[in-house]
C-alpha positions in Angstrom: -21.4 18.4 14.2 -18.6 20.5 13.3 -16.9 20.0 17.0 -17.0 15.7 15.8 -15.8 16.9 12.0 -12.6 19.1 14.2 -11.8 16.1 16.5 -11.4 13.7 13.6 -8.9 16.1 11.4 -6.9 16.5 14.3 -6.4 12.7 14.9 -5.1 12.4 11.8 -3.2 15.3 11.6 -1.8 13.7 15.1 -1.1 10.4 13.3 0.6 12.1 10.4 -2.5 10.7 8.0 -5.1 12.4 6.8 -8.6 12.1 7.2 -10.2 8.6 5.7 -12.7 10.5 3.1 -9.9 12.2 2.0 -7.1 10.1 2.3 -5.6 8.3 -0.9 -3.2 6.1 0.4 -4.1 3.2 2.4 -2.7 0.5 5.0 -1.5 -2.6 3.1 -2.6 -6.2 4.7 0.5 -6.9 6.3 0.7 -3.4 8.0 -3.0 -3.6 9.1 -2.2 -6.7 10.7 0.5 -5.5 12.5 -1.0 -2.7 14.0 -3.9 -4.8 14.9 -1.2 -7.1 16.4 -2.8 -10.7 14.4 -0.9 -13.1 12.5 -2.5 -13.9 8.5 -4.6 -16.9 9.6 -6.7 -14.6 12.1 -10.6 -15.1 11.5 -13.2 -12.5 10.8 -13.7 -12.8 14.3 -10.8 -12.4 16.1 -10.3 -9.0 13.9 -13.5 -7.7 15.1 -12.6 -8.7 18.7 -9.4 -7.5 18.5 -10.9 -4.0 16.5 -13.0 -3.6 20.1 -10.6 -4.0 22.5 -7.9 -1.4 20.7 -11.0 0.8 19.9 -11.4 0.4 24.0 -7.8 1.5 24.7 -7.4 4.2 21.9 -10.6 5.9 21.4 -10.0 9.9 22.1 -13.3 9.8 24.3 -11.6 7.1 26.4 -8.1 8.2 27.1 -9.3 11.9 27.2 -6.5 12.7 30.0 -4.3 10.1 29.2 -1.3 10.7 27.2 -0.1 8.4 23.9 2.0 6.1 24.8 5.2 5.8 22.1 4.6 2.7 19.9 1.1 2.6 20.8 -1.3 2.6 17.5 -3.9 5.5 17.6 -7.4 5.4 17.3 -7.1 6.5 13.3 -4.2 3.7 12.8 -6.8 1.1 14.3 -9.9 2.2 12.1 -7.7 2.6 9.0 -6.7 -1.2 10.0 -9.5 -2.5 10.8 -11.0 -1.0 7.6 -8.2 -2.5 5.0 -8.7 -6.3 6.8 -12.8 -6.0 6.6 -12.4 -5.0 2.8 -9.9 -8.1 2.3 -12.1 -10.6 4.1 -15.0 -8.9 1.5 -13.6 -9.0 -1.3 -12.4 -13.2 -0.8 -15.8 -13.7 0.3 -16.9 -12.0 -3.5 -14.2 -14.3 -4.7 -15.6 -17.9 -3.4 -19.3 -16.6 -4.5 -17.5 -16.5 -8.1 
């Protein structure tokens, strides 16, 4: 457990963020999208999909040899994303129940 917990703090120290359960600042909707590379009318959907296939390409267990490429998001840019856009599509979803 604490070799997962070390691997996590230094992604974000990597990304320049810290980690999410200690982070205060978050992504806004227009950033998340951008690093997810969508447009605003993407559906639930296509975030997930698109959530996989970065999560594919940036996970640290998958590029283990592989260095960063520049303008490349990282894994912890992609999850902080990800994470922002599922709370959004929550929160409307709370909204139209109103």
């Amino acid at each position: 457990m604490l070799a997962r917990r070390t691997v996590v703090w230094r992604l974000a120290a990597a990304a320049g963020t810290r980690c999410r359960a200690h982070s205060s600042t978050r992504l806004s909707v227009d950033a998340s999208l951008a690093v997810m590379g969508l447009s605003h009318g993407a559906s639930p959907t296509e975030v997930k999909l698109r959530f996989y296939e970065l999560a594919k390409l940036t996970h640290p267990d998958a590029v283990r040899d592989a260095p960063p490429t520049a303008g490349q998001p990282t894994f912890v840019e992609v999850l902080s994303a990800f994470e922002v856009l599922v709370a959004e599509e929550a929160a409307a979803a709370a909204e139209e129940e109103v």
